[in-house]
C-alpha positions as CSV (number, residue, x, y, z in Angstrom):
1,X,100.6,112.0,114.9
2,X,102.6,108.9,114.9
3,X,105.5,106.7,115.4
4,X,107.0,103.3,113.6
5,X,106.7,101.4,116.4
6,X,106.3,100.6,119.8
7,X,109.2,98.3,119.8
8,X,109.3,95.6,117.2
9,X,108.2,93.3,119.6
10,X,105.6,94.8,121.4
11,X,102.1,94.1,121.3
12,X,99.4,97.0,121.9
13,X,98.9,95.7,125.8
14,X,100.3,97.5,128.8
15,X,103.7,98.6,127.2
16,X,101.2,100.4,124.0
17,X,99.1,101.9,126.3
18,X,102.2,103.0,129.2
19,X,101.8,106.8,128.4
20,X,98.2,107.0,129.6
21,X,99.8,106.7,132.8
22,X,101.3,110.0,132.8
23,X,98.3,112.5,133.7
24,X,99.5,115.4,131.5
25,X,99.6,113.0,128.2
26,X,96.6,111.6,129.3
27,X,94.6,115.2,129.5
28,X,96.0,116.5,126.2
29,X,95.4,112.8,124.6
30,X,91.9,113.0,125.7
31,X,91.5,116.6,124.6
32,X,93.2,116.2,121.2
33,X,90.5,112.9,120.7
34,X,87.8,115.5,121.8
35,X,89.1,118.3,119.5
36,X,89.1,115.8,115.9
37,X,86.0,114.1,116.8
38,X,84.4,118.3,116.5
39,X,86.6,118.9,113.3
40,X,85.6,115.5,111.5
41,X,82.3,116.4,112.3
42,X,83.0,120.1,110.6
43,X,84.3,118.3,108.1
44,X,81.7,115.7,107.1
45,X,79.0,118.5,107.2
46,X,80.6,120.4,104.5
47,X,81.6,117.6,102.9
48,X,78.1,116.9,102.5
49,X,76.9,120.4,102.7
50,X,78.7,121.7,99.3
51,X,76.7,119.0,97.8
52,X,73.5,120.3,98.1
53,X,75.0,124.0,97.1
54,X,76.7,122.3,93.9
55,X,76.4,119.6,91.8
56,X,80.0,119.8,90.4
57,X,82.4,117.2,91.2
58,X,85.2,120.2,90.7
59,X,83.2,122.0,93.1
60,X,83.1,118.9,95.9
61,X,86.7,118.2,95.4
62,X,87.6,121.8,95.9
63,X,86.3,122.1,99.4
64,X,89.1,119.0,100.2
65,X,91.5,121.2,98.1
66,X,90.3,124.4,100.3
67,X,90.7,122.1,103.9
68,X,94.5,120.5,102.8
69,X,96.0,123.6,100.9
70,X,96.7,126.3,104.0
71,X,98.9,123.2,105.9
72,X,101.1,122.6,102.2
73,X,101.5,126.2,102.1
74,X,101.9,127.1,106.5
75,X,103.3,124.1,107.7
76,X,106.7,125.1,107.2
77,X,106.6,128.3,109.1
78,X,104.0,126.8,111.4
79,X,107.3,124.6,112.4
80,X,109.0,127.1,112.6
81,X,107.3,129.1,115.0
82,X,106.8,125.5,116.8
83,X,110.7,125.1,117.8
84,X,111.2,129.1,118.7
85,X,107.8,129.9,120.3
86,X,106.1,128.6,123.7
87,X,104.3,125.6,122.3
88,X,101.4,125.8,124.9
89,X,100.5,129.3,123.9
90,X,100.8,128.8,120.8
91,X,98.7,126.3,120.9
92,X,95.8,128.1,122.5
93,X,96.1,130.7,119.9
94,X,95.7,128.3,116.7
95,X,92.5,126.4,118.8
96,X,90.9,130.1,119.5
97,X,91.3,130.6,115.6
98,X,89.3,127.3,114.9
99,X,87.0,128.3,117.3
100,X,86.5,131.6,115.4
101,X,86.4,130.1,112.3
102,X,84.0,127.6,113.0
103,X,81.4,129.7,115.0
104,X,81.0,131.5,111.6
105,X,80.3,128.8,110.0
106,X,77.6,128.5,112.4
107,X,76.0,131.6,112.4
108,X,76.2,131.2,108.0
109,X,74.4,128.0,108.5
110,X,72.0,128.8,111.1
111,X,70.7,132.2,108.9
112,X,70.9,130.0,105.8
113,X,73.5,132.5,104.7
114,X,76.0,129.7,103.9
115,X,76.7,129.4,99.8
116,X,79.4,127.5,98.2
117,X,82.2,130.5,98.4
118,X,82.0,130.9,102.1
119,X,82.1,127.7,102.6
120,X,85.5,127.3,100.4
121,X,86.8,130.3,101.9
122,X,86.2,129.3,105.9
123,X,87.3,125.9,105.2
124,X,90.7,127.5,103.9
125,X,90.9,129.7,106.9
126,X,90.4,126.1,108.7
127,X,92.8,124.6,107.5
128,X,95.6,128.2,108.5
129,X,94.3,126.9,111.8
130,X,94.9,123.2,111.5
131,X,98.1,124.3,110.0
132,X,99.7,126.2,112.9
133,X,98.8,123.4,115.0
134,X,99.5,120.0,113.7
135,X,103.5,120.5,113.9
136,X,103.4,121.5,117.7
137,X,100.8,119.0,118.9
138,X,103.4,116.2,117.0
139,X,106.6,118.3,118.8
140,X,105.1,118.3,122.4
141,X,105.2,114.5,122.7
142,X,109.1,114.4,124.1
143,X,107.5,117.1,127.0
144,X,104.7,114.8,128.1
145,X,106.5,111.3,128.9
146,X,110.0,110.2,129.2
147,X,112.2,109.1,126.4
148,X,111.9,105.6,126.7
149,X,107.7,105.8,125.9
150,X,107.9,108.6,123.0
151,X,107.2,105.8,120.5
152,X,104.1,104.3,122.1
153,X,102.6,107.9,122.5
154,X,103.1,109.3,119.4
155,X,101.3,105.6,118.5
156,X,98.5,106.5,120.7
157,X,98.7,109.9,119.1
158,X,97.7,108.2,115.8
159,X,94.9,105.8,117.4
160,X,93.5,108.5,118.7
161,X,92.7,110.3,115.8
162,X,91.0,107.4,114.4
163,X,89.0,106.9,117.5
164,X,88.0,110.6,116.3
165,X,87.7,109.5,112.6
166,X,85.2,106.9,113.5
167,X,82.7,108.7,116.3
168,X,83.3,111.9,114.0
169,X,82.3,111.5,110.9
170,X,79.2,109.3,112.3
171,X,78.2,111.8,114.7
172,X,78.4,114.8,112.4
173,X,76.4,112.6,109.7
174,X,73.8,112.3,112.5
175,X,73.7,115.8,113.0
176,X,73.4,116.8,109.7
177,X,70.7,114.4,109.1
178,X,68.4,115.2,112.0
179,X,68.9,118.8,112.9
180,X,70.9,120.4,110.2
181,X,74.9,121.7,109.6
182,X,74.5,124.7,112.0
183,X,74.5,121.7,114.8
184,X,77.5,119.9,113.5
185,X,79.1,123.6,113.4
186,X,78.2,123.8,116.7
187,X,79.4,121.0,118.7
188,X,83.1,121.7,116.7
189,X,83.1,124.6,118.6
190,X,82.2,123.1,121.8
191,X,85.0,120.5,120.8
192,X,87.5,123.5,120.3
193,X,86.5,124.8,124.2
194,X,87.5,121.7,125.2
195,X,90.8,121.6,123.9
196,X,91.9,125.0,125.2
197,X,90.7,124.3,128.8
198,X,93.0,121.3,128.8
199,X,95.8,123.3,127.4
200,X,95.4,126.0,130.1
201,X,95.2,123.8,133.0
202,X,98.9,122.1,131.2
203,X,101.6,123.7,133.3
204,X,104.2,123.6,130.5
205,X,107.3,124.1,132.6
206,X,109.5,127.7,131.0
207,X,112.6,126.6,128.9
208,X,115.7,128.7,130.7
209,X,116.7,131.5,129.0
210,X,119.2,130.7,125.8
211,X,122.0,133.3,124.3
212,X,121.5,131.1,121.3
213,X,117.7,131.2,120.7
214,X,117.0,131.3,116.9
215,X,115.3,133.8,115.6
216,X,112.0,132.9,113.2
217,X,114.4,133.7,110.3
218,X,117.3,132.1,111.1
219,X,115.2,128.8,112.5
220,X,113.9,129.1,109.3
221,X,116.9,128.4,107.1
222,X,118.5,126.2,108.8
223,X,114.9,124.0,108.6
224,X,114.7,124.1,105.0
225,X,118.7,123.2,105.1
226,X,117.8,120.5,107.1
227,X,115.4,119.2,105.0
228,X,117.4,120.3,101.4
229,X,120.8,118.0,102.9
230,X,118.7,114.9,104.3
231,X,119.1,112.0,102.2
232,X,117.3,110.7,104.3
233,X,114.3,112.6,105.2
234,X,114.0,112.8,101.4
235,X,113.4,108.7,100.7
236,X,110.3,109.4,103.4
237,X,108.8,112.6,101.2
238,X,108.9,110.8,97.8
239,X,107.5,108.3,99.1
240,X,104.6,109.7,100.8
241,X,104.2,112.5,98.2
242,X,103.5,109.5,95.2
243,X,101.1,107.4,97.9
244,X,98.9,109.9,99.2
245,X,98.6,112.3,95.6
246,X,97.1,109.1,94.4
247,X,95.5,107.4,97.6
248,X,93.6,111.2,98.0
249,X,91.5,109.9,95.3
250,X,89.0,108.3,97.7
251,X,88.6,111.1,100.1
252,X,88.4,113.8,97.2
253,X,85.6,111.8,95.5
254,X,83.7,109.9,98.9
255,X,80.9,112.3,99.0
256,X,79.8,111.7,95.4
257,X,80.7,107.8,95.8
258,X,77.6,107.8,99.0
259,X,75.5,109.9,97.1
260,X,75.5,109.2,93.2
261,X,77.0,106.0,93.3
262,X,75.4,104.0,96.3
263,X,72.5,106.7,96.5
264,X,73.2,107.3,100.1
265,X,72.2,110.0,102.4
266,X,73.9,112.3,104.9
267,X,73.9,109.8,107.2
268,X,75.4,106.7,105.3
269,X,77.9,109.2,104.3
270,X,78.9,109.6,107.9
271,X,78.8,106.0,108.4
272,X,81.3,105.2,105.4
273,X,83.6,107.7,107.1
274,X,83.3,106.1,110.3
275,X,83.9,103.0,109.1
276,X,87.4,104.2,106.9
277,X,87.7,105.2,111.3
278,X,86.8,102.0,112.6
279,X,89.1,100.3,110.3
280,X,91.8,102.8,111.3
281,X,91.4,101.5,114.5
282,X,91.6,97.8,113.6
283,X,94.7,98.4,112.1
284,X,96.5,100.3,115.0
285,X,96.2,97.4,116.8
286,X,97.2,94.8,114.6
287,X,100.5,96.7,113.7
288,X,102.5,95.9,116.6
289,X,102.0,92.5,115.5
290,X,102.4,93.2,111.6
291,X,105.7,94.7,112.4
292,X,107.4,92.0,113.5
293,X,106.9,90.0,110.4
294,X,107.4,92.9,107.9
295,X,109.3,96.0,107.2
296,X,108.5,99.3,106.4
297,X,108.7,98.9,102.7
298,X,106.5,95.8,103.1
299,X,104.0,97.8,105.4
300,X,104.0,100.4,102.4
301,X,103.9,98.4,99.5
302,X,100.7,96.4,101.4
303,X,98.7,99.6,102.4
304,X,99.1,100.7,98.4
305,X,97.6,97.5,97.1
306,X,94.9,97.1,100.0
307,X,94.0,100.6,98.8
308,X,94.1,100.4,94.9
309,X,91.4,97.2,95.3
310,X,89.1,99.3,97.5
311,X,89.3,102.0,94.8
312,X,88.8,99.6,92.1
313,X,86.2,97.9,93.9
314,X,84.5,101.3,94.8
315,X,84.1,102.1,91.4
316,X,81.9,99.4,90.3
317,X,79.6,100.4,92.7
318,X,78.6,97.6,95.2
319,X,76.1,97.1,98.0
320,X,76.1,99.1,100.5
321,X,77.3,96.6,103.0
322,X,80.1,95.5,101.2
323,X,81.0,99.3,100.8
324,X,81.2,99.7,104.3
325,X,83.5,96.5,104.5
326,X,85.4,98.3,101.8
327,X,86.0,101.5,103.6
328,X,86.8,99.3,106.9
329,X,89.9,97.2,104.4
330,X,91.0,101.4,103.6
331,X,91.2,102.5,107.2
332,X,93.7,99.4,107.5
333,X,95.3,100.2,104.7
334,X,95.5,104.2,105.5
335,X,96.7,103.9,109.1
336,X,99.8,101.3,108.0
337,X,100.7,103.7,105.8
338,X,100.4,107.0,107.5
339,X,102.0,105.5,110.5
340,X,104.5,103.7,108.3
341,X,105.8,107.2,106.9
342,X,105.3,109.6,109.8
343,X,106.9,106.8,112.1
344,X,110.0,106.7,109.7
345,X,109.9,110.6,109.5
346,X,109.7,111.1,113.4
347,X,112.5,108.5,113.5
348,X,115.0,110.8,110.7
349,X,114.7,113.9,112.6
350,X,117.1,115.0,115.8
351,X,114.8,116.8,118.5
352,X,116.3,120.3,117.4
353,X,115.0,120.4,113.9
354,X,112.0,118.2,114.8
355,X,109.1,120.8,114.5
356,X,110.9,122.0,110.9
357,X,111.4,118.7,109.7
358,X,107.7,117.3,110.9
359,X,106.4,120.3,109.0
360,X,108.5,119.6,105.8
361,X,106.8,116.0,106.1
362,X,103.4,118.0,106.2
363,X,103.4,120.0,103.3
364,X,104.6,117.2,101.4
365,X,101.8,115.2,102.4
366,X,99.0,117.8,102.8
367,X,100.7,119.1,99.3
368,X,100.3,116.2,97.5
369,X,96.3,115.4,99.0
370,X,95.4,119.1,97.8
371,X,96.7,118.7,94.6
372,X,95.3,114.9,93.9
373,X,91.8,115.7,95.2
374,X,91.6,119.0,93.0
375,X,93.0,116.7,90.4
376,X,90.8,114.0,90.6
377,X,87.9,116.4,91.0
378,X,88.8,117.3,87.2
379,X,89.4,113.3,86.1
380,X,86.1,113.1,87.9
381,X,84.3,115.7,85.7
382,X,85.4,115.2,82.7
383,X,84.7,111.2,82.8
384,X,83.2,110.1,85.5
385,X,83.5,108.8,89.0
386,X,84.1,105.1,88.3
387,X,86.9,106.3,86.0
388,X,88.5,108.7,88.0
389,X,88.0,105.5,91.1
390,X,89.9,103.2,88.2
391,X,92.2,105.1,87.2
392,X,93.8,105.8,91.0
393,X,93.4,102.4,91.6
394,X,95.6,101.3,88.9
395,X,98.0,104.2,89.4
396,X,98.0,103.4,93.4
397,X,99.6,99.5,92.5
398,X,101.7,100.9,89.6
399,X,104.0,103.4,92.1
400,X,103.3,101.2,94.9
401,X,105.6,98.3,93.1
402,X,107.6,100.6,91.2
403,X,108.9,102.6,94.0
404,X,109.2,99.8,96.6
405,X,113.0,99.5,95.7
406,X,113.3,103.0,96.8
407,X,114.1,101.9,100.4
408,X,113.2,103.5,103.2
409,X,115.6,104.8,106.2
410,X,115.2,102.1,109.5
411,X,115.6,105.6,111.1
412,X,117.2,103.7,114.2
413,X,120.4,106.2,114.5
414,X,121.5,107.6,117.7
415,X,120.6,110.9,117.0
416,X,120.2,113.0,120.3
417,X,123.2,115.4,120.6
418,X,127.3,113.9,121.3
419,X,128.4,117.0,123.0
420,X,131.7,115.9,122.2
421,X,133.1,119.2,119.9
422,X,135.5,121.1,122.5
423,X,134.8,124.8,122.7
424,X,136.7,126.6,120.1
425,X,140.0,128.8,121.5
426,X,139.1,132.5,121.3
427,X,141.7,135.1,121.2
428,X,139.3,137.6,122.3
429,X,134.9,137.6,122.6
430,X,133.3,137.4,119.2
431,X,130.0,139.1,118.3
432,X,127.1,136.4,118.0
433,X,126.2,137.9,114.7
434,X,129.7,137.7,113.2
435,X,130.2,135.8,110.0
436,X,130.4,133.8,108.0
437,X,133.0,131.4,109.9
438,X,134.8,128.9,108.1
439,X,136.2,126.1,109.7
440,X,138.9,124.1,108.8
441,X,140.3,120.9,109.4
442,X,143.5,119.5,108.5
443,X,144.3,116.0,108.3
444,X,147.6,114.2,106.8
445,X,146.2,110.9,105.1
446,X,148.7,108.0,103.5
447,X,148.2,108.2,99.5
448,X,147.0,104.3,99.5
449,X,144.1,104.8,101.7
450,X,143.2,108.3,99.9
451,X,140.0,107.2,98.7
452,X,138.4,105.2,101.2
453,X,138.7,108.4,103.5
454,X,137.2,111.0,100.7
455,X,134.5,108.5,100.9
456,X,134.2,108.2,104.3
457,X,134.2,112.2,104.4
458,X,131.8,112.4,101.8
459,X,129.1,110.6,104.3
460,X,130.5,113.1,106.9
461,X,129.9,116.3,105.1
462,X,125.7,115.1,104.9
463,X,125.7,116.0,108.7
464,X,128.2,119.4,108.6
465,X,125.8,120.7,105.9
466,X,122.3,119.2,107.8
467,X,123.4,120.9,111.2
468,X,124.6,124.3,110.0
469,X,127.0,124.4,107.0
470,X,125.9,126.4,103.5
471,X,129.0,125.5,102.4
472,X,131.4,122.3,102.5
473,X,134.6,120.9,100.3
474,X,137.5,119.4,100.8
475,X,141.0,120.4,99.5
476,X,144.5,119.3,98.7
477,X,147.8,120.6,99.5
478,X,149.5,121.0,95.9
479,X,153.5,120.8,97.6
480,X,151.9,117.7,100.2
481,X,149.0,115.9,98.5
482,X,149.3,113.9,101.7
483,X,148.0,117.0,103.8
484,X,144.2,117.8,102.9
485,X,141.6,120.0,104.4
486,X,138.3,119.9,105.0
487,X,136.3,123.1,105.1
488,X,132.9,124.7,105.4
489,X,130.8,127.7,105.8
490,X,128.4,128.6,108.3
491,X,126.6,132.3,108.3
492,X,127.2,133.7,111.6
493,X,129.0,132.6,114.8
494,X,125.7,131.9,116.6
495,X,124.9,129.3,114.0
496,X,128.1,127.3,114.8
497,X,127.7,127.3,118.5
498,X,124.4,125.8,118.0
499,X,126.2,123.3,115.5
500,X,128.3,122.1,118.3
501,X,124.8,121.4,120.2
502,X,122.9,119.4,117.2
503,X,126.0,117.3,116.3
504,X,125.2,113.5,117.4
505,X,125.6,110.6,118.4
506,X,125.9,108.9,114.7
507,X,127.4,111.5,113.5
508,X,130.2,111.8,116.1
509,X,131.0,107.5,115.5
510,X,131.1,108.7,111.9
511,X,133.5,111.2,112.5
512,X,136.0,109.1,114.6
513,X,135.6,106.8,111.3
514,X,137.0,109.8,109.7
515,X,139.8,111.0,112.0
516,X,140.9,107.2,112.4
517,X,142.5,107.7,108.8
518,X,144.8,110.8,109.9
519,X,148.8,109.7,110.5
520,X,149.4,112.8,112.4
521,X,151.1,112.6,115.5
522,X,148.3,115.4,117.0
523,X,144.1,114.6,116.0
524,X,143.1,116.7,112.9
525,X,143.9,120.5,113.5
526,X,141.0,122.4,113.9
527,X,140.7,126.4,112.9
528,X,137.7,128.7,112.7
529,X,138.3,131.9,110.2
530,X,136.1,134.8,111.0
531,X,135.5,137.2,108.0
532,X,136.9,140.2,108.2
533,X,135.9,144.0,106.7
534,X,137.5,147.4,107.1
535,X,135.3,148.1,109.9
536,X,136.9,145.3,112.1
537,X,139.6,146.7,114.1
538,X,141.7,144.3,115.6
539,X,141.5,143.2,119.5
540,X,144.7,145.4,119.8
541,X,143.5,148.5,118.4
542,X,140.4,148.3,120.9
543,X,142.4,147.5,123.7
């Protein structure tokens, strides 16, 4: 979980590290660190674990495949259910599934039960559980401190989990080495306990009840509208979807680079993990500083070379001490690029959709890992590991420059709600199901300046069809081309109530921009059409 930046000219001292001062952030930050360390050391033993069950680089790379694929396929609805649902509960219900999940991979391990399906099948049922909860621990962050620190703690969010990423895998390697997986199993649940007495002493204060609530349904459309109309949001996905497919080559094929490659045990495999951690942690501090001398594009286009070098460098198989200053170089180049993009992502998405859109970002990126690593797994067999290190190192650089002209959004807009639509006149109450509604507006625009405003409505209509529309055009008057009205669909009345609420602040200065080309001696005319059938009787009739 993490932001863009602190501020571009803050440094990780007091202002980094202000959210720690707020006890409820501080409890859940602490319990979230807890919580990863337990999963990372999950992770490393069956990492290491499927090893020893199967030689097959397929086989290795299909327990990555089996830990990323349930959050490419959930994390949708999982945001979904994060923006309608009581995020503390529903927290406590996704860590009491890990908890389930992982105490069976105890008991397998402890009977010696444990073969290579059950392990490919629990870690998938890990990973429904990481799923549900990844968006909501991301949306929470606006709850625990005020506005002004959201950026540091979503920052501390991410250095957190590389705190985890270095005592984890280290830890779990230690486990694993001196008194078997069943113990790594066993402190993740202990970790997992941890996390949901912190969440049950959180007194997450009860939203007031809202006429306008969305229902999963309903929430979920207009999500995946979101996410279909953002220009946007959809620089940030191609971006991250080309990075990590080919930066998962690393973690898909780590296990087989410790143990065939540098003929490492258990152990060092933890260490290299911790390391790609300790580097990770390196690097969140040194971003605040990096960011005021480079962009996000820069930040990106850095992390993909820093990372096709390791890879290249990985493949030729070095000492083991200069592996481990390898992996430390990654975890540098990892966290500036997973902060880079989920900072930009955060910073593209209004607090409404923010659960929705943070899952969108998920899939994508959880998406593309599960597919490299599976694919790589295959390079991997049917060449080798160097190759399969080579070839992602070379394909890493070759995006990495290619798609750094695809610009990504500052994501600096004003986007918390304008409030400044006036409640629509109503003749008589309308059901909240009713629809669809069309709306129109008229406006009377002088021939010479005719195309400047299409254009300028053109870059309106991205936020009517992000915040509710299905539908949008604009039309001409054939006996007063000077006369021309804009129009769009939205499903039900409900859904254009809450349109009024998401409309913002950038999109309201855009739509003064708009109205400042009418001539009219009144502002545009404003009408909402409600459809009718034959089983509408009109307010008269009822009367």
């Amino acid at each position: 979980m993490s932001n863009n930046a602190a501020g571009s000219g803050k440094t990780a001292g007091a202002g980094a590290f202000a959210p720690l001062r707020h006890a409820t952030f501080a409890v859940l930050w602490t319990a979230t660190v807890v919580g990863n360390t337990g999963s990372f050391m999950r992770d490393v033993a069956s990492s290491w674990l499927v090893t020893d069950l199967s030689p097959s680089p397929a086989m290795v790379a299909l327990i990555q495949t089996a830990a990323t694929l349930p959050i490419f396929l959930l994390a949708i609805p999982a945001g979904v259910l994060t923006d309608i649902l009581d995020r503390r509960r529903f927290l406590i219900f996704a860590q009491t599934w890990l908890i389930l999940v992982s105490g069976t991979l105890l008991m397998l391990a402890w009977t010696g039960a444990l073969t290579v399906e059950y392990l490919a099948a629990l870690t998938f049922l890990g990973g429904v559980g990481t799923a549900l909860a990844m968006p909501t621990w991301q949306a929470i962050v606006p709850e625990l401190v005020p506005h002004e620190s959201i950026r540091a703690a979503v920052t501390l969010n991410s250095l957190g989990i590389n705190i985890s990423r270095a005592i984890g895998p280290a830890l779990g390697g230690l486990l694993l080495a001196g008194l078997g997986a069943a113990a790594a199993y066993g402190a993740d649940v202990l970790s997992y306990v941890f996390v949901i007495a912190a969440l049950l002493w959180w007194r997450r204060p009860q939203p007031a009840a809202d006429a306008l609530n969305e229902n999963f349904l309903g929430a979920f459309r207009a999500g995946l509208r979101y996410a279909r109309t953002s220009r946007d949001l959809h620089r940030v996905l191609l971006r991250a979807a080309v990075f990590f497919a080919f930066a998962s080559c690393v973690w898909a094929l780590l296990p087989l680079v410790a143990r065939e490659l540098l003929h490492g045990t258990a152990g060092f495999y933890g260490v290299l993990l911790g390391a790609v951690g300790a580097g990770a942690i390196a690097g969140a501090f040194a971003l605040p500083w990096l960011r005021t001398r480079f962009d996000a594009d820069q930040l990106l286009l850095g992390a993909s070379l820093c990372s096709a070098v390791v890879l290249a460098l990985l493949a030729i198989a070095p000492p083991k001490p200069v592996a481990l200053l390898l992996l430390l170089v990654l975890g540098v180049g990892w966290i500036t690029a997973l902060t880079t993009l989920n900072g930009v992502a955060q910073g593209v998405l209004p607090n409404w959709v923010r659960g929705r859109g943070l899952a969108v970002y998920l899939t994508v990126f959880n998406g593309a890992m599960a597919a490299g690593s599976f694919g790589w797994g295959l390079v991997a067999q049917r060449s080798s590991v160097p190759m399969a290190l080579s070839i992602g190192a070379a394909g890493l650089a070759i995006v990495g420059l290619a798609l750094y002209r695809v610009r990504l959004p500052k994501g600096d807009a004003d986007l918390e709600p304008s409030s400044h639509w006036p409640q629509p006149l109503l003749a008589f109450p309308v059901e909240r199901d009713r629809g669809p509604v069309m709306v129109q507006v008229e406006y009377r625009v002088e021939a010479e300046r005719r195309q400047d405003f299409l254009q300028t409505l053109e870059r309106f209509s991205e936020g009517r069809r992000r915040d509710g529309a299905y539908l949008w055009g604009a039309a001409e008057d054939a006996a007063d081309p000077e006369r021309i009205v804009e129009w769009f669909l939205v499903e039900s009345w409900a859904e254009h109530m809450r349109q009024h609420r998401r409309v913002s602040h950038a999109d309201a200065d855009l739509q003064h921009a708009v109205a400042a080309f009418h001539v009219g001696p009144q502002p545009p005319k404003v009408q909402h059409l409600l459809s009718l059938r034959a089983s509408h009787a009109s307010p008269t009739a009822k009367s």
